[in-house]
C-alpha positions in Angstrom: -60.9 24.9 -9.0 -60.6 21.3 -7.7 -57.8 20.6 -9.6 -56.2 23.3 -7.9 -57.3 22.4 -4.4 -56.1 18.7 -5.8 -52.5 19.7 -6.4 -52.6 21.8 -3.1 -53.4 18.9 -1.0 -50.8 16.7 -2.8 -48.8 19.2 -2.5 -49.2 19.5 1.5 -49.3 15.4 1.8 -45.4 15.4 -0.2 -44.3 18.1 2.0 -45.4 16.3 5.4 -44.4 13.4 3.8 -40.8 15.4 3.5 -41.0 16.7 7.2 -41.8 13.1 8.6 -38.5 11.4 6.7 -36.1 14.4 8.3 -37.8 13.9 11.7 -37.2 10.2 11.4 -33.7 10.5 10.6 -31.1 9.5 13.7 -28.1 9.7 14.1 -26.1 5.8 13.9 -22.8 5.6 16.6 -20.6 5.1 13.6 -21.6 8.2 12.1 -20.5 12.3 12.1 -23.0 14.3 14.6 -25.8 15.2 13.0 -27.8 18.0 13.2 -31.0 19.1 12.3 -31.8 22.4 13.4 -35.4 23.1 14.9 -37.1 23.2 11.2 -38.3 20.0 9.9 -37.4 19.5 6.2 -35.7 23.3 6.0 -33.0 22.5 9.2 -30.0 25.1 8.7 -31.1 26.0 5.4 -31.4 30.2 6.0 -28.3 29.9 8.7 -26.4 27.9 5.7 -27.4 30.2 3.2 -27.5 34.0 4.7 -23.5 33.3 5.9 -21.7 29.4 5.8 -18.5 30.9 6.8 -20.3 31.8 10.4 -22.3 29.3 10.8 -20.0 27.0 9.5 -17.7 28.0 12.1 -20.3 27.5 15.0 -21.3 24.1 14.0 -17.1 22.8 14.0 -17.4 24.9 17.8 -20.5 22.4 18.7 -19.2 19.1 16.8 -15.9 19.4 15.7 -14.4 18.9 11.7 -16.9 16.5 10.6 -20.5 16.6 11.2 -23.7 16.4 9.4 -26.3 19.4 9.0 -30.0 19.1 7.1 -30.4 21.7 4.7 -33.9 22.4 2.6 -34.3 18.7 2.7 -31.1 17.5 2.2 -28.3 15.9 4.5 -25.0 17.8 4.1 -21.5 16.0 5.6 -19.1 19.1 6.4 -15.1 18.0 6.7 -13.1 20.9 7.7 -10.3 18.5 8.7 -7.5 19.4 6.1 -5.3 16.0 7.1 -8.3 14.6 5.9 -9.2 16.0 2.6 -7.0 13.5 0.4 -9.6 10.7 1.4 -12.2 13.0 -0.2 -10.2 13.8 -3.5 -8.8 11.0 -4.1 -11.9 8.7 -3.9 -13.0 6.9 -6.5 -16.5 8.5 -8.3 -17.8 5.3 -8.0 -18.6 6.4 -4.2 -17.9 10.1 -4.6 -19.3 12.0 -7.6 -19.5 15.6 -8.9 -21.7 15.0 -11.9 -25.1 15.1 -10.4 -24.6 18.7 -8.3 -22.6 19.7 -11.1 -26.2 19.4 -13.6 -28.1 20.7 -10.9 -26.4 23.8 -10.7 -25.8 24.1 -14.4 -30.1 24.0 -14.9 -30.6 26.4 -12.1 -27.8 29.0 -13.2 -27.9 28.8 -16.8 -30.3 26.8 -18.3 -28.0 24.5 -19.2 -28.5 20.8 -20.3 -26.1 18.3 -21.7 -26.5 15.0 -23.0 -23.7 12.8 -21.2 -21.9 15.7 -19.8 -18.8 14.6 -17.7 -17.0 16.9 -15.9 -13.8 14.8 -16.2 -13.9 13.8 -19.8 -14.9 17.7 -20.4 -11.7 18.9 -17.6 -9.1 15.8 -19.9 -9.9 17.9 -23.7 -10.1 21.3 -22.2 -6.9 20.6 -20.2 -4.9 20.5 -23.3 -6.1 24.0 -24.5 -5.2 25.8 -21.7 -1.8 24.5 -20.4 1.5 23.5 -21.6 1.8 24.5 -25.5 -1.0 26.5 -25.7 0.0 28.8 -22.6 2.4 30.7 -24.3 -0.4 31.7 -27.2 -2.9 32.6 -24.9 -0.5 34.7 -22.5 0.3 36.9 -25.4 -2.9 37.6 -26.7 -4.6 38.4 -23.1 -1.5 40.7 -22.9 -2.3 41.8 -26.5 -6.1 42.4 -25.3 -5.4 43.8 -21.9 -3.7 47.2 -24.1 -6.9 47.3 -26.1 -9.1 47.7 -23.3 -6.6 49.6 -20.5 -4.3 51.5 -22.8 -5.5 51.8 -26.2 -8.6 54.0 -25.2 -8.0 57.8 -25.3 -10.1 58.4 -22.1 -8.1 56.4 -20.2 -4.5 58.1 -21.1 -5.4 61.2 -19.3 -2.9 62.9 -17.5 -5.5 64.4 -15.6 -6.7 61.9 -12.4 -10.1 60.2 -13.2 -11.9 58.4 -10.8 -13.4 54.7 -10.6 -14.5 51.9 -8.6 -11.8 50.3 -8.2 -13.9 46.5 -8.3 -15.8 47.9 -11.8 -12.3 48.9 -12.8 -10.6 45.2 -12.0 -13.7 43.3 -12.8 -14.3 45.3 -16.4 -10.8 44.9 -17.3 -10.4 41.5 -16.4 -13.6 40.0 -17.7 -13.2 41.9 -21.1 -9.6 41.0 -22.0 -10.3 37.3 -20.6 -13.3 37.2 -23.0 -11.5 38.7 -26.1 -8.5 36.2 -25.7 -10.9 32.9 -25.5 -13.6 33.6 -28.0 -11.8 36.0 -30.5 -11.7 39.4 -31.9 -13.7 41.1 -34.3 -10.8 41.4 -36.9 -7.4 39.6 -36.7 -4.8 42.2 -36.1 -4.9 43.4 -32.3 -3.5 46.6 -32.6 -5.4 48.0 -36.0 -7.3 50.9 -33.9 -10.2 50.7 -36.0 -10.2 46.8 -35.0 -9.6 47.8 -31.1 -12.6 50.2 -31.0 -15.0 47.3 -32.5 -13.3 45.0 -29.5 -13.8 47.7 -26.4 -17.5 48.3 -28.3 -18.5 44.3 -28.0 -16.8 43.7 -24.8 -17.8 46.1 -22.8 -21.6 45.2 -23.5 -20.8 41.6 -23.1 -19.8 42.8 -19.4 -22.5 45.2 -18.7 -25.1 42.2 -19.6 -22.8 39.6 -17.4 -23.1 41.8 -14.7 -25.9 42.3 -14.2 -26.8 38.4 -14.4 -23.9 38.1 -11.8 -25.9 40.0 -9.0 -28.3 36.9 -10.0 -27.0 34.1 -9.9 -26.1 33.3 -6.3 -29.9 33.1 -5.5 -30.8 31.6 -8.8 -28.4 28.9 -7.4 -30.3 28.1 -4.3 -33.6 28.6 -6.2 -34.7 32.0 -3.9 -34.9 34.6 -6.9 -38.1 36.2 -6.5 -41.1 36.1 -9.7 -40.0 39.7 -10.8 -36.0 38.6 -10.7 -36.3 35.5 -12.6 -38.0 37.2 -15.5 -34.5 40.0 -15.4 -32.4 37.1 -15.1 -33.8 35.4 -18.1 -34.3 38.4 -20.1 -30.2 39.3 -19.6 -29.8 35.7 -20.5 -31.4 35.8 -23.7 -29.2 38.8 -25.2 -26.0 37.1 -23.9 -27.2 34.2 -25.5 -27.2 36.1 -28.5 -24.1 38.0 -28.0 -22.9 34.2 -27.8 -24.4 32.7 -30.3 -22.6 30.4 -32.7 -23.0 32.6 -35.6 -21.6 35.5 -34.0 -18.4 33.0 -32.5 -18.0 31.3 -35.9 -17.3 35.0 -37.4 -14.7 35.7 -35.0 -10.7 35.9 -35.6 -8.0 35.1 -33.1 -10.3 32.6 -31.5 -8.6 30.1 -28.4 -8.1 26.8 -29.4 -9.9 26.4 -25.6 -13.1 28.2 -27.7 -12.2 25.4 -30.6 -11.7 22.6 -28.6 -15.4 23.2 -26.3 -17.1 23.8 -29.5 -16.2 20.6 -31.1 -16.8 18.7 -27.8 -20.4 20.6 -27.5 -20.9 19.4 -31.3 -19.9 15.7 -31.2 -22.4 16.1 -28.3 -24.8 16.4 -30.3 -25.9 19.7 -28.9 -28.2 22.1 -30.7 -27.1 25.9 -31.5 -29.5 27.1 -28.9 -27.9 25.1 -26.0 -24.3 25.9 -27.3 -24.8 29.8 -26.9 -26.3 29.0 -22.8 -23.2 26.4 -23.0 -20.7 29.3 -23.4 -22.4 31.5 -21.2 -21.6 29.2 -18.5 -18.2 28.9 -19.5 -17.5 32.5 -19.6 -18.7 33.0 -15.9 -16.6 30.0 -15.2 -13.7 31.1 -16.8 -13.5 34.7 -16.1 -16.2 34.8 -13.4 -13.1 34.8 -10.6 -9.9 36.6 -12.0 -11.5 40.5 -11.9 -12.5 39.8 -8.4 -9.2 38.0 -7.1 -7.2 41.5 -9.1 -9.8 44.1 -6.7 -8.5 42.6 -3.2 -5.2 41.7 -4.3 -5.2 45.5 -5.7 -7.0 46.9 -2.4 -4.7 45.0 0.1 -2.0 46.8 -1.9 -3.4 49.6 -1.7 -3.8 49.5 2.0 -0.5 48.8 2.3 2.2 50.8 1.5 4.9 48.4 2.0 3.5 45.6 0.1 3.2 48.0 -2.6 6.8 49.1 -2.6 8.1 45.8 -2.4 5.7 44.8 -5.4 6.2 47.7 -7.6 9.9 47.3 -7.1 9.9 43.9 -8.2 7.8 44.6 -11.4 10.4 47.7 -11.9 13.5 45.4 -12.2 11.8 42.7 -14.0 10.7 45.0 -16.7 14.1 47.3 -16.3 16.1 44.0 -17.5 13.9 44.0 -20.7 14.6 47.2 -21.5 11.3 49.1 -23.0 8.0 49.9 -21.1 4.7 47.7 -21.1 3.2 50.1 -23.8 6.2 49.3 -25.7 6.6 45.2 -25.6 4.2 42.8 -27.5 4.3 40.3 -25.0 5.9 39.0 -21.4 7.3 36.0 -21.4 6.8 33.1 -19.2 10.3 33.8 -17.2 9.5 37.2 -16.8 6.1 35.9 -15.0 7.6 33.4 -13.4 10.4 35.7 -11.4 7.9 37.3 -9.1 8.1 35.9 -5.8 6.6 38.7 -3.7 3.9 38.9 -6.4 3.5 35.2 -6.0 3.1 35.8 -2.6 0.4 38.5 -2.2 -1.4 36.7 -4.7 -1.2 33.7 -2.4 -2.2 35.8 0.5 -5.0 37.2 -1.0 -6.8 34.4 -2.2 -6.1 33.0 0.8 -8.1 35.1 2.6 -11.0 36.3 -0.2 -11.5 32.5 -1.9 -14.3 30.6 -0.5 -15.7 27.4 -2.9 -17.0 24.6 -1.8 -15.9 21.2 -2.8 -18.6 18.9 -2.9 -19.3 15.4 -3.8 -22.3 13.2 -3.9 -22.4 10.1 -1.8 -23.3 7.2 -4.9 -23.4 4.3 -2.0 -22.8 3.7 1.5 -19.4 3.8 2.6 -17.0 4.7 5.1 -14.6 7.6 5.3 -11.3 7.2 7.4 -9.6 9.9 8.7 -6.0 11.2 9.1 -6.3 10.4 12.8 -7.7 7.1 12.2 -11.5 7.5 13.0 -13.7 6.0 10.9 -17.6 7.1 9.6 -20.0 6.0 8.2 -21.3 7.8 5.3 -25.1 7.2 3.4 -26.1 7.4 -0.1 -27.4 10.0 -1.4 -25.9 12.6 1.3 -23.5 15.2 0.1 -20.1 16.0 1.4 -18.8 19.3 1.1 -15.0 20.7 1.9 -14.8 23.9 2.9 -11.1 25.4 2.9 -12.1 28.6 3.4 -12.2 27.6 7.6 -9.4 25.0 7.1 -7.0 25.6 6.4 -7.4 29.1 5.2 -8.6 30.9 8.1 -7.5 28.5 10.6 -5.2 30.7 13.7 -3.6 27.1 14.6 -2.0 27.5 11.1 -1.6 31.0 10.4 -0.8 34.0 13.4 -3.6 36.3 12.9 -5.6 34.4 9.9 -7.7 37.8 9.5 -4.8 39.6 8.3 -3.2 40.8 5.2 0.5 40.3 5.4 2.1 40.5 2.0 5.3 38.1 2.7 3.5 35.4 4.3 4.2 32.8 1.8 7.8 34.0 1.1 11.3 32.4 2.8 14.2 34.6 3.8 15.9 34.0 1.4 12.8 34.6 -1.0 11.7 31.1 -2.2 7.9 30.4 -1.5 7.1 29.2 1.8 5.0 26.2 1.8 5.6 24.4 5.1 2.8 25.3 7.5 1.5 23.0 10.0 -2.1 21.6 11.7 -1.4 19.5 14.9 2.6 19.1 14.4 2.1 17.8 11.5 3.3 19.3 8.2 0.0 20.1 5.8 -0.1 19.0 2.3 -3.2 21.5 1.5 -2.5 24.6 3.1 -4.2 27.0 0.7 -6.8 25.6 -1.4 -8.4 28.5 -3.9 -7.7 26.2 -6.7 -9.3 23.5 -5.4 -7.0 20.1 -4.9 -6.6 16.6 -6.7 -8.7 15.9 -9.4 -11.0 19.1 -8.5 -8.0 21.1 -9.1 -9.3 24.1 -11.5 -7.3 23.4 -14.7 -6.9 27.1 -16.0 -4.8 28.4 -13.2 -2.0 29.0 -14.9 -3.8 30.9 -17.6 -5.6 32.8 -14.8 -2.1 33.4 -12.5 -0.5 35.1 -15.8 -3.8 37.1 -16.3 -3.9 38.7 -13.2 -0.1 39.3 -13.4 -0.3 40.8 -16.6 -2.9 43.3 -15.1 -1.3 44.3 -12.0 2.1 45.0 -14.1 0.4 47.0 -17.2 -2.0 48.9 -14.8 1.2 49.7 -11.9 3.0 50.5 -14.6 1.4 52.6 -16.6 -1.0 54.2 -14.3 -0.5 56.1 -11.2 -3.5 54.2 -8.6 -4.3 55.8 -5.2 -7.2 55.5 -2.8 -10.1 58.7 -3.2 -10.1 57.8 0.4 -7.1 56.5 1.7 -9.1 55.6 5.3 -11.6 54.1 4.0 -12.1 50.7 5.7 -11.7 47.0 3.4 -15.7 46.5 2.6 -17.3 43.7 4.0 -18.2 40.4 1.9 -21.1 39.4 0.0 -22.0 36.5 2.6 -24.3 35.2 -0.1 -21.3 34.2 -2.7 -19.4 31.8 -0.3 -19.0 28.3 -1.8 -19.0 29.9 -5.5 -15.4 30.9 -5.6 -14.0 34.1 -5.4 -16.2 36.6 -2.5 -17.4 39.6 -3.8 -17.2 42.7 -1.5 -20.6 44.2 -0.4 -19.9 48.0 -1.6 -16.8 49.5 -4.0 -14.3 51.3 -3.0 -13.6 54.5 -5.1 -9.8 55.2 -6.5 -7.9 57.6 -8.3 -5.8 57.1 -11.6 -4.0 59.0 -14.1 -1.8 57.8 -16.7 1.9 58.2 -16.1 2.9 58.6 -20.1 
C-alpha cells in the first residue's frame, strides 16, 4: 500500500512537473505562433486526434502555414506552405530526422524493435527489390495472383449477380494478391488449381486476422486503446505472427526477392525469429496496408460517375483489343500496356488526391532555422517535431484546384491527353502539387509496384465482371477522421455493390 501511494504521488509530482514546463513555454519573435490550447500538458491533443484535417484547417485560419500547436506534451510545427516543403525534404538528418518517430510508432503498432534500424539504409536495399529489374517479375506474378483470388474461385464466376461491399471486395482482393506476390505461394505453379485453393485458403485468413488488427491500430498508435482492446490487439497479433513466422516463409515458393532481400537485412541484423515474424507484420500493413483502400474510392468515384467510367472502360477496351485475347486469357500485361493509360492515370491521380492523407514528419535533432519560399525565416527548437500535411496543401487547397471537394476524372489530363502537371499557388508554378507518395527522400519507394497493382485490378475486375451500385443514390460515406496522417482514409461505413461475371 505505500508503495502504491509512493508511485501515485511521483506520479502526480512528474505530471505537474509536465504541466509547469508547457505553461512556461513562450513563444520567441523569431518563431511560428504557437499555440497551446487551454489544457496544460494535453493542449490540442483530442482536437488533433478526433479530426487534424478540421482542426488543422482552423489553426492555418488563426495563424497562417506555419505555426506551432502542443499536443499530449509535445510541441508540433505544422507547414502547410507547399513552396516551402523542399526546405523540409531536402534537409539534412543531421537537423531533421525520421528515425526516432519512426521506432516510436513501430513499438506502439507492432511490437517491433530493431537494433540499428535506419529507415534509409532499409528504403537504399529494399529499393532495389521493388523497381527497375525486378518490376517486370513482380507485375506478373500479382497479375498471376490477382486470377487466383478474383477469377479462379467458382463462387465468384456466377452469372447470377452476387452482392458485396464494395471496400471488403477492394480491400480483400488487394491485400490477398499483394501478399501472395511478396511472400510466396504455397506451391510453385500459379495456376495448378489444387495449388490456387491452398493460396485463396491461407490468404484469406491472413486478411481476416489483418483486419481486424487494422480497426486497431490507429488508436494503438496514439496509445488510447482501451484494457479490453489491447489484449484483442495482441491476441490477433500473435496468430499473424505465426501465420508469418519464418518457418512458415522459408517453406514458401515464388517468394519476392523484396521478401529475400528484408529477410537477409533482418538477419545480418542480428534479429531473432520472434521479432522477424512482428518485423513482417509491419511490413505487410506497410506494403499492402494502402493499395485496397486507394482501388474502393477510385472504384466508388467511378462508380458515381458514369462518364469517368465510360471514358475509363473505353480506354482499358482498346488497350486490351490491340492484344488480342481477354484478361482470363493473357499470362501477364506488360509495362506498355500499363503505361498507355492516361485517363486511368488520371482518376488515379484524382482520387488519391482527394482520399490520401499522411503526415510527413521529422524530428527537430538541434536548433535551427527554417527559411521559406517567401523569404521568412524561423526559428525552430530541438526536440520539436515538424509535420507536412499535403492533404490541406496542396491537395485540398481551392487557390489550386476549382472546387477541391470534387471528383473530376480529367483533372490531371491535357487536351491533347498528356498529364497535366502545371498548377499553381500564388502565381507561381508548384513543384509538389499532389503529394500521396510522399516527396524527396520520403518518397514511398514501391509506387510503381503499387500503381501497376491497382491497375491490374481495376482492368481484370472491369473486364471480367459486370460492377453496379445496390444503391445507385447512395451518398460517398464519410471518412474515418481517426486514420488521417496514416495514409490512405478509410471510409466510415461500406457501400454495398452488385457483380456478376461477364464469361
Amino acid at each position: 500500500m505505500c508503495w502504491a501511494l509512493a508511485a501515485t504521488l511521483l506520479l502526480g509530482i512528474l505530471l505537474l512537473l509536465l504541466v509547469a514546463l508547457g505553461s512556461r513555454r513562450r513563444r520567441l519573435p523569431s518563431e511560428p505562433p504557437l499555440d497551446k490550447g487551454f489544457v496544460p500538458w494535453l493542449g490540442h491533443a483530442v482536437e488533433f486526434g478526433k479530426d487534424a484535417a478540421s482542426f488543422l484547417s482552423k489553426m492555418k485560419q488563426k495563424h497562417g502555414d506555419i505555426f506551432t500547436i502542443q499536443v499530449a506534451g509535445k510541441f508540433v510545427t505544422i507547414l502547410l506552405d507547399p513552396h516551402s516543403y523542399d526546405s523540409v525534404l531536402w534537409e539534412s538528418s543531421c537537423k531533421l530526422d525520421f528515425n526516432k518517430y519512426a521506432r516510436l510508432l513501430m513499438d506502439r503498432m507492432f511490437d517491433v524493435k530493431l537494433p540499428d534500424y535506419d529507415p534509409k539504409e532499409e528504403k537504399a536495399m529494399l529499393r532495389l527489390a521493388l523497381q527497375n529489374k525486378n518490376l517486370p517479375s513482380l507485375t506478373r506474378a500479382m497479375f498471376l495472383n490477382l486470377q487466383t483470388v478474383l477469377l479462379s474461385d467458382p463462387s465468384q464466376l456466377s452469372r447470377q449477380w452476387k452482392e458485396d461491399g464494395l471496400f471488403h471486395l477492394s480491400y480483400s482482393m488487394m491485400l490477398r494478391a499483394g501478399y501472395l506476390t511478396l511472400y510466396g505461394n504455397e506451391k510453385e505453379n500459379y495456376t495448378d488449381p489444387s495449388c490456387q485453393d491452398k493460396d485463396r485458403a491461407h490468404s484469406a485468413e491472413v486478411y481476416n486476422e489483418f483486419y481486424k488488427l487494422d480497426q486497431l491500430l490507429m488508436r494503438a498508435a496514439r496509445s488510447t486503446l482501451t484494457t479490453a482492446e489491447k489484449e484483442e490487439a495482441a491476441s490477433v497479433k500473435g496468430r499473424l505472427w505465426k501465420l508469418l513466422s519464418v518457418k512458415r516463409l522459408n517453406s514458401n515458393t515464388n517468394k519476392s526477392s523484396w521478401l529475400e532481400s528484408y529477410m537477409q537485412h533482418l538477419a545480418e541484423l542480428g534479429v531473432d525469429e520472434d521479432m522477424q515474424s512482428r518485423a513482417m507484420l509491419l511490413q505487410l500493413w506497410a506494403t499492402q496496408g494502402n493499395a485496397g483502400p486507394a482501388v474502393f474510392w477510385l472504384l466508388l468515384f467511378l462508380l458515381k460517375d458514369p462518364a469517368a467510367m465510360a471514358a475509363v472502360q473505353g480506354e482499358l477496351e482498346k488497350v486490351i483489343r490491340n492484344k488480342g485475347p481477354t484478361t482470363k486469357q493473357m499470362q501477364s500485361i506488360s509495362q506498355e500496356m500499363l503505361d498507355r493509360t492516361p485517363v486511368f492515370d488520371s482518376v488515379l491521380n484524382e482520387t488519391l488526391r482527394l482520399t490520401a492523407a499522411p503526415f510527413i514528419s521529422r524530428e527537430v535533432l538541434a536548433d535551427m532555422q527554417l527559411k521559406m519560399a517567401d523569404g521568412r525565416e524561423f526559428s525552430l527548437r530541438k526536440e520539436y517535431r515538424l509535420c507536412l500535411f499535403p492533404y490541406l496543401s496542396p491537395q485540398m487547397d481551392s487557390e489550386i484546384y476549382e472546387d477541391p471537394e470534387k471528383f473530376k476524372y480529367d483533372r490531371f489530363l491535357n487536351a491533347d491527353n498528356t498529364e497535366k502537371r502545371d498548377f499553381y499557388k500564388g502565381g507561381k508554378r508548384l513543384k509538389y502539387y499532389n503529394m500521396p507518395w510522399g516527396a524527396g527522400i520520403n518518397t514511398c519507394i514501391g509506387k510503381f509496384h503499387a500503381v501497376n497493382s491497382i491497375k491490374q485490378f481495376v482492368f481484370q475486375l472491369l473486364t471480367n465482371f459486370d460492377l453496379e451500385l445496390k444503391d445507385p443514390e447512395a451518398r460517398l460515406p464519410g471518412f474515418d477522421k481517426g486514420r488521417y496522417g496514416f495514409g490512405m482514409l478509410q471510409p466510415e461505413n461500406d457501400i454495398m455493390v452488385r457483380y456478376k461475371w461477364k464469361g
